[in-house]
ZADO-1210 file (C-alpha; in nm, 4 decimals, padded with zeros to 6 digits):
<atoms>
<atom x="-00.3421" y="03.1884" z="-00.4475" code="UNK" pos="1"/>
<atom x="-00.3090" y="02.9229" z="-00.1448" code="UNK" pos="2"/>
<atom x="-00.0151" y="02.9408" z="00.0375" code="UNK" pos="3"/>
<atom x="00.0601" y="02.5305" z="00.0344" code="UNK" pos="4"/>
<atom x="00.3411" y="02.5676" z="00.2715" code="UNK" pos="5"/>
<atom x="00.1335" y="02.7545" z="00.5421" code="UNK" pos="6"/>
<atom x="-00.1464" y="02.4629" z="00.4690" code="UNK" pos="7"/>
<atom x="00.1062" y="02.1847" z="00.5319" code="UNK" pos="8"/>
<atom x="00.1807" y="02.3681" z="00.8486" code="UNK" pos="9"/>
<atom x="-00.1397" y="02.4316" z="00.9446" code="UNK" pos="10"/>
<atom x="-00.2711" y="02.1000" z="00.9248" code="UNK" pos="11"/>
<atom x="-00.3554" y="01.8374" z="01.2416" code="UNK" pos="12"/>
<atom x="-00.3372" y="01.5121" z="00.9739" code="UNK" pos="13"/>
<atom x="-00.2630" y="01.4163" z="00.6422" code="UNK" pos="14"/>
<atom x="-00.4066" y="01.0975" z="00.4101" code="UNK" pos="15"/>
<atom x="-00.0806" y="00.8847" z="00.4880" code="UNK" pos="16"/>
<atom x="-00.1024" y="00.9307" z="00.8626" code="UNK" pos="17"/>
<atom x="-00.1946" y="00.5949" z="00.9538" code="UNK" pos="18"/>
<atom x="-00.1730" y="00.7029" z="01.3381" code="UNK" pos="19"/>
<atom x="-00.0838" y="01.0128" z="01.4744" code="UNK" pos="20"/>
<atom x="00.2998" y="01.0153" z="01.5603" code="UNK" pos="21"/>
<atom x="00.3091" y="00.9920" z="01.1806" code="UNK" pos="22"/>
<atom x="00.2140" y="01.3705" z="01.1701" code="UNK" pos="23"/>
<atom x="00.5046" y="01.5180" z="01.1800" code="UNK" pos="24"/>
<atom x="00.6953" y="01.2609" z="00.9740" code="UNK" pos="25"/>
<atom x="00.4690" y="01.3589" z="00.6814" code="UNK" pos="26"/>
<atom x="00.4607" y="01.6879" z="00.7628" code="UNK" pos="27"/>
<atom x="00.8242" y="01.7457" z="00.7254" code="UNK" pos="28"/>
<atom x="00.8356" y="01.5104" z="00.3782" code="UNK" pos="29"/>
<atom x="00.5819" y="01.7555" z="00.2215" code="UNK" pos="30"/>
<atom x="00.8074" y="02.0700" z="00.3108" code="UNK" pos="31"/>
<atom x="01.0783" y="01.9095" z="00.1406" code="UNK" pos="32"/>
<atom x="00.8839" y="01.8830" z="-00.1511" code="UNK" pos="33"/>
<atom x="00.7624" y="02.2204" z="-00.1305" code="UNK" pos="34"/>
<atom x="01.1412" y="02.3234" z="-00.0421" code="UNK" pos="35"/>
<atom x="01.3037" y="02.1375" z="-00.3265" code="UNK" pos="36"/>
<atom x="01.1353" y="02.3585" z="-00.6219" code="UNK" pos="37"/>
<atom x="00.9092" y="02.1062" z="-00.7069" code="UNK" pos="38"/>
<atom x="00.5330" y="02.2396" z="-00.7477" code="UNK" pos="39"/>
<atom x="00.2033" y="02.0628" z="-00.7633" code="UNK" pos="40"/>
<atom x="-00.0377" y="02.1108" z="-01.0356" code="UNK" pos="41"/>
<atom x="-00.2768" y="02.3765" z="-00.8235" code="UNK" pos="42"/>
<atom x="-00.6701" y="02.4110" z="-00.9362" code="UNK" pos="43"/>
<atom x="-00.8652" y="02.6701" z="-00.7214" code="UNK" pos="44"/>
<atom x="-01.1501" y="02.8804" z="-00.6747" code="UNK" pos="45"/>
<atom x="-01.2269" y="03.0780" z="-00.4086" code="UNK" pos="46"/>
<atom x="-01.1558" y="02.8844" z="-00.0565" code="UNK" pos="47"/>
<atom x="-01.1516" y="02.5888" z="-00.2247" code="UNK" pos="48"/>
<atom x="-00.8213" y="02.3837" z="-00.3589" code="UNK" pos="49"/>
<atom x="-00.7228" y="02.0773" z="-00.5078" code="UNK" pos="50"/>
<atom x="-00.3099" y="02.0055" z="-00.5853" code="UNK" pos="51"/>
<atom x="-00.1853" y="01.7239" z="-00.7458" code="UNK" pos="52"/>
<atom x="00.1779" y="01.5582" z="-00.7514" code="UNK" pos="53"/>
<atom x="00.1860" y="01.5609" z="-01.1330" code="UNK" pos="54"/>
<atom x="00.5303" y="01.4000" z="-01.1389" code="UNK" pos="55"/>
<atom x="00.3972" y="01.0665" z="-00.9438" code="UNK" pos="56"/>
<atom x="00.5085" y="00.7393" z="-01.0734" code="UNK" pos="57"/>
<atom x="00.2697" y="00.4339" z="-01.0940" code="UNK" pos="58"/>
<atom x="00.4612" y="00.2087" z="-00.7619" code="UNK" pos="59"/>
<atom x="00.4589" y="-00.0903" z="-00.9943" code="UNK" pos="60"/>
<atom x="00.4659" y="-00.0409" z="-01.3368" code="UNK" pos="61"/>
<atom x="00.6550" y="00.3375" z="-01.3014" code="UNK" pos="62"/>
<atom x="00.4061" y="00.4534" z="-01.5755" code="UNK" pos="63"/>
<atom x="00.3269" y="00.8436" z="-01.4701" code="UNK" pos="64"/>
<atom x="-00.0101" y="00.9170" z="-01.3153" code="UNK" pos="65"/>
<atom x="-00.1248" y="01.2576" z="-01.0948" code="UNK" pos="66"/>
<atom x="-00.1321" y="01.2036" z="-00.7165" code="UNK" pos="67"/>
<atom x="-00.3856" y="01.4479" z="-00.5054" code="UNK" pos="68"/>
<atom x="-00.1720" y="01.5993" z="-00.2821" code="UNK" pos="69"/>
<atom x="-00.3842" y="01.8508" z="-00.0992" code="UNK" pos="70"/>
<atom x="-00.7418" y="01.9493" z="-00.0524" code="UNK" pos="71"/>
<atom x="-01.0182" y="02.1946" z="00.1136" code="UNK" pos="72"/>
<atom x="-01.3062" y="02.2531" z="00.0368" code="UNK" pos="73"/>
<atom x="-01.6058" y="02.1916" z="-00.1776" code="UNK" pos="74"/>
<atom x="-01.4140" y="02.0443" z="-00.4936" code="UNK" pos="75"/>
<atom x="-01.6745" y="01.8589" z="-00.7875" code="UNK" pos="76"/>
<atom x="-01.5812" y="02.1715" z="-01.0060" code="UNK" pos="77"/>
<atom x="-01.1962" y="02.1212" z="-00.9458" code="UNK" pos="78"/>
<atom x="-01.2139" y="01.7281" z="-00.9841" code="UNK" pos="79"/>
<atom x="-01.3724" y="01.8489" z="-01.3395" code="UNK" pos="80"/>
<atom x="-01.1168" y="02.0635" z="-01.4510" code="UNK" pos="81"/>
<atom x="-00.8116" y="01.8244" z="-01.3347" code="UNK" pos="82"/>
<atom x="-00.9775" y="01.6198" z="-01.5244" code="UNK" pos="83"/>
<atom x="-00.9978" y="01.8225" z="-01.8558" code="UNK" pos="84"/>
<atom x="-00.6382" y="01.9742" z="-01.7388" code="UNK" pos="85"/>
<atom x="-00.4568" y="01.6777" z="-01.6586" code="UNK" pos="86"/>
<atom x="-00.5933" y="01.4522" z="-01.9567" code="UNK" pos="87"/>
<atom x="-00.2290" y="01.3140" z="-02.0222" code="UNK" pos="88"/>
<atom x="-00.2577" y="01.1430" z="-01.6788" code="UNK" pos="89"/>
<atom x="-00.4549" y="00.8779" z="-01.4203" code="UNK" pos="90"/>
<atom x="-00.5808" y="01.0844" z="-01.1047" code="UNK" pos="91"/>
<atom x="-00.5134" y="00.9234" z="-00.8095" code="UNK" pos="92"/>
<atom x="-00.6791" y="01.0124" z="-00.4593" code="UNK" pos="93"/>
<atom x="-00.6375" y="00.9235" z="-00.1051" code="UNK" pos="94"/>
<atom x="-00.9469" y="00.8375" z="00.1269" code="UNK" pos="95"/>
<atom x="-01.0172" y="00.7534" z="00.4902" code="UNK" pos="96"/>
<atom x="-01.2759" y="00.5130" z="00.5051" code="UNK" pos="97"/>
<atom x="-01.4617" y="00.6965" z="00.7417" code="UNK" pos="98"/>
<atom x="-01.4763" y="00.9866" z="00.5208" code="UNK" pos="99"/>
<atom x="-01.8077" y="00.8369" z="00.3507" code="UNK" pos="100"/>
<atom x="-01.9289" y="01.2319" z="00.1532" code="UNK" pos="101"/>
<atom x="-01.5664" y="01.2611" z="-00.0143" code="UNK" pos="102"/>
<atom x="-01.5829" y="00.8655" z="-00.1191" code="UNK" pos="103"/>
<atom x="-01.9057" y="00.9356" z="-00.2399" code="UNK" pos="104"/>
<atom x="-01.7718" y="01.2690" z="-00.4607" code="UNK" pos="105"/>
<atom x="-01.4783" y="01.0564" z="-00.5713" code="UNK" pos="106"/>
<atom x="-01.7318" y="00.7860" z="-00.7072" code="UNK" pos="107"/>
<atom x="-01.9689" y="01.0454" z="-00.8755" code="UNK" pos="108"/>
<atom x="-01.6691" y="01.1602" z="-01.0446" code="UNK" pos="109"/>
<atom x="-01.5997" y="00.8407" z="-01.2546" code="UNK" pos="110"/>
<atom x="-01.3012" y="00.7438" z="-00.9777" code="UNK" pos="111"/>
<atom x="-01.2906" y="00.3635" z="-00.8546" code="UNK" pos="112"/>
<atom x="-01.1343" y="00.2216" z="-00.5860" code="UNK" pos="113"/>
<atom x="-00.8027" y="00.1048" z="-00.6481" code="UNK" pos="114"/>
<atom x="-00.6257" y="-00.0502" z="-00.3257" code="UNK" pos="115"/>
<atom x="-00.6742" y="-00.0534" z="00.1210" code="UNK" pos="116"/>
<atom x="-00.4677" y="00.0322" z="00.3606" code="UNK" pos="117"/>
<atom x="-00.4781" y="-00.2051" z="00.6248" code="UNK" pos="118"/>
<atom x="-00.2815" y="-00.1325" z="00.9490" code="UNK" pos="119"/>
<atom x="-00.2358" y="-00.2309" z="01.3284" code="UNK" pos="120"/>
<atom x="-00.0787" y="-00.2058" z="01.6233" code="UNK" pos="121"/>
<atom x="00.1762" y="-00.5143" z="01.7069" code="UNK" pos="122"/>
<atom x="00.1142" y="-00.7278" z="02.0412" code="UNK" pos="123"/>
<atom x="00.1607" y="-01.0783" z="02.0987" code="UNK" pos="124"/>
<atom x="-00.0285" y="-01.3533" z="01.9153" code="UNK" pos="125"/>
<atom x="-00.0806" y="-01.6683" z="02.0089" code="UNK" pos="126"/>
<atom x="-00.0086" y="-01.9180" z="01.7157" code="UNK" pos="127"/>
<atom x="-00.1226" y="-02.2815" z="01.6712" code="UNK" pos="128"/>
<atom x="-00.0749" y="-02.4172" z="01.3373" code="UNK" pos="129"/>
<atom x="00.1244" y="-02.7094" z="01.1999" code="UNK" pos="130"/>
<atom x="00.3645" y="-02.4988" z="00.9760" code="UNK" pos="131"/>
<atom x="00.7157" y="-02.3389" z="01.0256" code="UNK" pos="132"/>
<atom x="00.8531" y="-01.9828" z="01.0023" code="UNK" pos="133"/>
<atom x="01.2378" y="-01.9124" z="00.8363" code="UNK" pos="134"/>
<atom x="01.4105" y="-01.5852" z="00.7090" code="UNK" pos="135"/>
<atom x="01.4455" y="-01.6341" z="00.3510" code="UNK" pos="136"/>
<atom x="01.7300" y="-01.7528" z="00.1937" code="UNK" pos="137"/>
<atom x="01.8737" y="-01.6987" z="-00.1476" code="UNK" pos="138"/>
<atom x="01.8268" y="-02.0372" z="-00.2351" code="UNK" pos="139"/>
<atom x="01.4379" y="-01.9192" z="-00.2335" code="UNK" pos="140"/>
<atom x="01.4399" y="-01.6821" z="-00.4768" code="UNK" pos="141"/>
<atom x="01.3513" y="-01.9017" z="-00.7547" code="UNK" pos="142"/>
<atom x="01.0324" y="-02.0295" z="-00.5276" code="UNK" pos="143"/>
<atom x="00.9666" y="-01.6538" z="-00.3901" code="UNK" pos="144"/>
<atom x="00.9472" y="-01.5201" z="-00.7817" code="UNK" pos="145"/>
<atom x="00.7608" y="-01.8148" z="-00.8915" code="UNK" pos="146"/>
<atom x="00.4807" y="-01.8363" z="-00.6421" code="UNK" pos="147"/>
<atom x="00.4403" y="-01.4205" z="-00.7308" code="UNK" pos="148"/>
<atom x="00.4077" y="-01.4442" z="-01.0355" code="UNK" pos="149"/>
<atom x="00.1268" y="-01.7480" z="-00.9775" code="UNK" pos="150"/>
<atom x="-00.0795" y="-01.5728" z="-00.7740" code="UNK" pos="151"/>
<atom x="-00.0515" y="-01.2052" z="-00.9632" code="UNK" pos="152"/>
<atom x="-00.4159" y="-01.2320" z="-01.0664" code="UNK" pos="153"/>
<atom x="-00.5267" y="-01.2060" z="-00.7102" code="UNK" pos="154"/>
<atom x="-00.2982" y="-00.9082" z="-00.6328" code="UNK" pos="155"/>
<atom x="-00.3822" y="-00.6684" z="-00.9388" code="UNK" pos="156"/>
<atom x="-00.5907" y="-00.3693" z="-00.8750" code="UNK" pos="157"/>
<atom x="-00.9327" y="-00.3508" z="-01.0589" code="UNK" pos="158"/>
<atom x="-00.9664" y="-00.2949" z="-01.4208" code="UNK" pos="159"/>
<atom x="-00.5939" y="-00.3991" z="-01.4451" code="UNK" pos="160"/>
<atom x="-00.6129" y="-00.7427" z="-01.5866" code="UNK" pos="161"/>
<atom x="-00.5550" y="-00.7192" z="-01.9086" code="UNK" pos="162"/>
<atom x="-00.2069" y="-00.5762" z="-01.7765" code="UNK" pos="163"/>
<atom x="-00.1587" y="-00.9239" z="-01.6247" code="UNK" pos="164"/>
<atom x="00.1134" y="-00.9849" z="-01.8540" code="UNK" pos="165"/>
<atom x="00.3329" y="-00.6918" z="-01.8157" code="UNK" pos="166"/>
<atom x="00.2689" y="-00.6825" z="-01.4649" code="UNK" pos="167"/>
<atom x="00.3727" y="-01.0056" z="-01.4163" code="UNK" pos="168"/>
<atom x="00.6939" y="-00.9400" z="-01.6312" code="UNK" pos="169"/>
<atom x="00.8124" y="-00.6243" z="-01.4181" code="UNK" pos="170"/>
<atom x="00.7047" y="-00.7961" z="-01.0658" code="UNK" pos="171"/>
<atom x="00.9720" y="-01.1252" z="-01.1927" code="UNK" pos="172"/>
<atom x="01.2442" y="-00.8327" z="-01.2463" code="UNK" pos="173"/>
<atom x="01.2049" y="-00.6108" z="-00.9340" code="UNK" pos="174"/>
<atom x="01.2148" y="-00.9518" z="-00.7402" code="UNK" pos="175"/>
<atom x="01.5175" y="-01.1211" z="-00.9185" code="UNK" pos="176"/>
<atom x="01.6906" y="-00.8215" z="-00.7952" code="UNK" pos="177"/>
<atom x="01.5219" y="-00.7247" z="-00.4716" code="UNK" pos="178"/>
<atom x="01.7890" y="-00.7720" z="-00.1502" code="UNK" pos="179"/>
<atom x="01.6208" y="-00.9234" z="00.1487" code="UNK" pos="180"/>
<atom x="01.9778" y="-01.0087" z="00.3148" code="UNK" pos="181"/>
<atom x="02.0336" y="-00.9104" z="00.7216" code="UNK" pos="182"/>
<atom x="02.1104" y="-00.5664" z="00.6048" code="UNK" pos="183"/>
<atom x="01.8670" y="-00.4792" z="00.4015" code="UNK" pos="184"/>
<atom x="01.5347" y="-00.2596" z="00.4588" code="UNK" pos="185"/>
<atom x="01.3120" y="-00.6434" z="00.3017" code="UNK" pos="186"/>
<atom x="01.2201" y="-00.9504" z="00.4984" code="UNK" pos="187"/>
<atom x="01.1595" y="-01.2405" z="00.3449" code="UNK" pos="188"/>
<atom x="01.0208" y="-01.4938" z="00.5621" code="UNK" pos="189"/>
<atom x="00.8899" y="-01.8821" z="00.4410" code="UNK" pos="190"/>
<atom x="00.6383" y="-02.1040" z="00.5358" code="UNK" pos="191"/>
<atom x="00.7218" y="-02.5012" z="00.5464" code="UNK" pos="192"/>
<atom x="00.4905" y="-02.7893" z="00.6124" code="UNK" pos="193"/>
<atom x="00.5670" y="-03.0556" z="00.8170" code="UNK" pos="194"/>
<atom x="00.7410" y="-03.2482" z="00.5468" code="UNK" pos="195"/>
<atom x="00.9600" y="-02.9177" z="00.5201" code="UNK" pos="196"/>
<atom x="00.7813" y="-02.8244" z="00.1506" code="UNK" pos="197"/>
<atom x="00.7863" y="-02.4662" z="00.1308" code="UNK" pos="198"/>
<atom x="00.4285" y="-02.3271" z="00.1791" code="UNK" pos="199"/>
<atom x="00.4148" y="-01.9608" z="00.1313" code="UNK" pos="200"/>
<atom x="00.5585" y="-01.6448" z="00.1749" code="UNK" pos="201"/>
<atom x="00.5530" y="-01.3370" z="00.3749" code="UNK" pos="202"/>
<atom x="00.7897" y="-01.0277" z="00.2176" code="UNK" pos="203"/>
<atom x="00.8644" y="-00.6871" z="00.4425" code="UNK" pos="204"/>
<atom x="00.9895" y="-00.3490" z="00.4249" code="UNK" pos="205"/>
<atom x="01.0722" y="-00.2085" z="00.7778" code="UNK" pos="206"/>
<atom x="01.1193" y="00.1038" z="00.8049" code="UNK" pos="207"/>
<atom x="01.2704" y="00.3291" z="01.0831" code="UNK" pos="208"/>
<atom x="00.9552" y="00.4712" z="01.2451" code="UNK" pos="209"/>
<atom x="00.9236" y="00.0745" z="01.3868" code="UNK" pos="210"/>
<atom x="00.6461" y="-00.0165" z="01.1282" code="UNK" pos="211"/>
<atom x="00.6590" y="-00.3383" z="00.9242" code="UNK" pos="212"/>
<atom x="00.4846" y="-00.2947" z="00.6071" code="UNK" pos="213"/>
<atom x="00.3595" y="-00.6064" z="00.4099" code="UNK" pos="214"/>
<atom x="00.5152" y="-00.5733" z="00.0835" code="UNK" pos="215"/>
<atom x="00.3694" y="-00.9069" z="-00.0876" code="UNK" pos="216"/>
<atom x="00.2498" y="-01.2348" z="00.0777" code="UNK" pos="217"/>
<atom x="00.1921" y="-01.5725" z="-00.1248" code="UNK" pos="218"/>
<atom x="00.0601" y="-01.9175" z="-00.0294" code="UNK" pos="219"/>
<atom x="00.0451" y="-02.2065" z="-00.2815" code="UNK" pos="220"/>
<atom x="-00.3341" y="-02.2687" z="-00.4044" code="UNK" pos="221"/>
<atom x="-00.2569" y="-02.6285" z="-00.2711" code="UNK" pos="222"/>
<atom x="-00.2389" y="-02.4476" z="00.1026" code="UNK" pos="223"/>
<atom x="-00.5308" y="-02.2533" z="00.0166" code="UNK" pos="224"/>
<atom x="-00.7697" y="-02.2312" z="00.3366" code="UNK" pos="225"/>
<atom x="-00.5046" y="-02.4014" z="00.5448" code="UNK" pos="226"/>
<atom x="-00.4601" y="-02.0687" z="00.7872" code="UNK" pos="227"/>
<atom x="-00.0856" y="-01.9979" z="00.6176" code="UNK" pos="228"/>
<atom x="-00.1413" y="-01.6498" z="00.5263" code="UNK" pos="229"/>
<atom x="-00.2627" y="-01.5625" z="00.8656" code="UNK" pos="230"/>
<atom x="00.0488" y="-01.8058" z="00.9839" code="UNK" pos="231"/>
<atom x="00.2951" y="-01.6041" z="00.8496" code="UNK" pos="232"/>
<atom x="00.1527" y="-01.2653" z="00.9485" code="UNK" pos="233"/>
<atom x="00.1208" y="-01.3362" z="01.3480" code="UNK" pos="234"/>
<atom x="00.4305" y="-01.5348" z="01.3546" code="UNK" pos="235"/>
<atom x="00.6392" y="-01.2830" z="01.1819" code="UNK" pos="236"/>
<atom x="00.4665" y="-01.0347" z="01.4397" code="UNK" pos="237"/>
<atom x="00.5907" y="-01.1851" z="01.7292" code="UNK" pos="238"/>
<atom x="00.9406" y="-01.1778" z="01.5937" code="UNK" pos="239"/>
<atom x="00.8850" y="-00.8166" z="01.4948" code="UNK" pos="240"/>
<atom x="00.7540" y="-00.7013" z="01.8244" code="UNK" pos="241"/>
<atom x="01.0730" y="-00.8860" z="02.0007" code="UNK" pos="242"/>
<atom x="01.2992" y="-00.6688" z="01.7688" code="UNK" pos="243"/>
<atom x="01.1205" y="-00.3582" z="01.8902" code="UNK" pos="244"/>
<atom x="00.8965" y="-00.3071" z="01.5797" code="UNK" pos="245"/>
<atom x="00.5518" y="-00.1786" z="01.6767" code="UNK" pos="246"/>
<atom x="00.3116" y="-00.1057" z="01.3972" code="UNK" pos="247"/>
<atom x="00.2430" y="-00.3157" z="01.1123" code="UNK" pos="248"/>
<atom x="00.0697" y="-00.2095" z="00.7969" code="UNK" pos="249"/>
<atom x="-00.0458" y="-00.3819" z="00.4886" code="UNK" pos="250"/>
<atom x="-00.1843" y="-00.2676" z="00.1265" code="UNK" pos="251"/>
<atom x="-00.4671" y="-00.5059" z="-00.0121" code="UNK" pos="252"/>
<atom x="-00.6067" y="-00.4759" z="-00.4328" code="UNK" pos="253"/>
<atom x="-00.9808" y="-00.3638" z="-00.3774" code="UNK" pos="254"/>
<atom x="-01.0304" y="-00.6754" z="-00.6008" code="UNK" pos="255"/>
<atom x="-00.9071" y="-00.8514" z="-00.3199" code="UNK" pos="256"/>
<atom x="-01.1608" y="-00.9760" z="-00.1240" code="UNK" pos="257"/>
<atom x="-01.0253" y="-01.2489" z="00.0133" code="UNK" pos="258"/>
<atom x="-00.6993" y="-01.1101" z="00.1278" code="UNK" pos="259"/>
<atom x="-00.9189" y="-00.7839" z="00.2997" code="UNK" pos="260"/>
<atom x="-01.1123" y="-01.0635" z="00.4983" code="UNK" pos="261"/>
<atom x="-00.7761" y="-01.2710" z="00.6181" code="UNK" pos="262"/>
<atom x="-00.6439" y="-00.9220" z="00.7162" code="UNK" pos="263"/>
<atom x="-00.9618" y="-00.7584" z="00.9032" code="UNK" pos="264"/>
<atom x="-01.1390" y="-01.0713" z="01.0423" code="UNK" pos="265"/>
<atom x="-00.8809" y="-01.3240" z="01.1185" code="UNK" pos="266"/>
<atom x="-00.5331" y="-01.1325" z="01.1762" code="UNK" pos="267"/>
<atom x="-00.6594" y="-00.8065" z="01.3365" code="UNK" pos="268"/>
<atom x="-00.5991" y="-00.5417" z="01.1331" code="UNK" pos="269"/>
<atom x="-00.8321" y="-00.2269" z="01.0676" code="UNK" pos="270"/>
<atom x="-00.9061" y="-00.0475" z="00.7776" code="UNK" pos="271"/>
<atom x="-00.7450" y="00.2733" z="00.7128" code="UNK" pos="272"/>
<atom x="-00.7506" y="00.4800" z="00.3800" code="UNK" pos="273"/>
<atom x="-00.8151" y="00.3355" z="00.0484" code="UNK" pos="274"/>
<atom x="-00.6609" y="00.4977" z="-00.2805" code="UNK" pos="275"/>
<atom x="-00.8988" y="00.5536" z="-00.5808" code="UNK" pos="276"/>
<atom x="-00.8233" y="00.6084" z="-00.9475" code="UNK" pos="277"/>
<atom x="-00.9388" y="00.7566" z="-01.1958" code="UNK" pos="278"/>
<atom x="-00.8468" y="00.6043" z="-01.5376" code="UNK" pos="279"/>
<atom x="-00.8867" y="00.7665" z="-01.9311" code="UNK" pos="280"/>
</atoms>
């Protein structure tokens, strides 16, 4: 049987490693797991391994699903039986984009790609459009939940919309609720116009290794094409980067196309790892 805690320490990267002073960062959270008497779901055969986080909750809708959290090896027969195995459950599975053969086993194995990580390196952007950047106030709740729950659609992973509904339902609760005062972990920063009509949205989670990560971002369709998505990113970078943040990172539906090209081809950020999911 594989020893998963000598593997953790054994290994030089990990899915979520988005660069490497991330290493040991997710190195240490996986010993905790390990540590705390949790154990994942382990399918093996011979050299080869697959373990999955059976006790993973869905980020949005908190439904259960199976996370892959290890593997090695040559794995088509494993993906088969955690599929038989793990019936009860979605599989989800981390890839690297540049890791084309296990993309292409994921694929063959009835998986489909469910969301990108997008991610960066902060420096200083030059900005030239006629809007306005704010922090969020809570008098823009209201217009923060609303313009959400408009452009939902856009932000749903594949195969999901007839979930548009309940989706839409949970994401008004979570951000009734969410706290994106001085204190808190969230940003919320707003986009006005010249005639000081709010715009769009741009909604953070920092984090203490310096890294800014794009929670949700929302322009009104009337803006569309207007540059106020990529507005808000670089302008909310430059702030970042004087506050001593360094790394910003962003998570993109695969139905997304349009948000993938803002991010890539007009606001600088690289692809990273995309999650794929395997649905019953």
């Amino acid at each position: 049987m594989i020893d998963l805690k000598a593997w953790v320490e054994s290994q030089s990267s990990f899915p979520e490693c988005l660069r490497p002073e991330d290493l040991e960062h997710s190195r240490s959270q996986r010993l905790a797991y390990l540590e705390s008497g949790q154990a994942p779901r382990l399918f093996q055969e011979q050299d080869s391994f697959l373990a999955w986080d059976a006790t993973a909750l869905e980020r949005d809708t908190q439904r259960p699903l199976a996370l892959l959290w290890a593997s090695e090896g040559k794995v088509d027969a494993l993906l088969e039986q955690s599929k038989r195995e793990l019936s009860e459950l979605p599989l989800v599975a981390s890839a690297f984009f540049s890791e084309g053969d296990w993309c292409e086993t994921l694929l063959g194995h009835g998986f489909y790609p469910l969301r990108s990580f997008v991610s960066k390196p902060m420096s200083s952007q030059s900005i030239d459009y006629p809007f306005t950047l704010r922090c969020g106030k809570e008098s823009d709740r209201s217009f923060l939940t609303a313009l959400a729950v408009t452009v939902a659609s856009h932000t749903l992973p594949p195969h999901r919309q007839s979930e548009l509904s309940a989706y839409s339902r949970i994401l008004t609760q979570s951000l009734l609720k969410l706290d994106y005062s001085e204190g808190s972990e969230y940003r919320l920063y707003v986009a006005e116009d010249s005639g000081r009509q709010r715009v769009g949205y741009l909604l953070l989670r920092l984090d203490e290794r310096r890294t800014a990560w794009v929670v949700d971002i929302g322009v009104q369709k009337s803006h569309w094409g207007q540059g106020v998505a990529q507005f808000l990113v670089l302008t909310a970078e430059n702030l970042l980067l004087k506050k001593g943040y360094e790394f910003y990172v962003g998570e993109i539906s695969a139905s997304n196309e349009r948000s993938f090209y803002v991010a890539t081809q007009l606001c600088g950020f690289r692809p990273n790892r995309q999650l794929w999911r395997f649905d019953r």
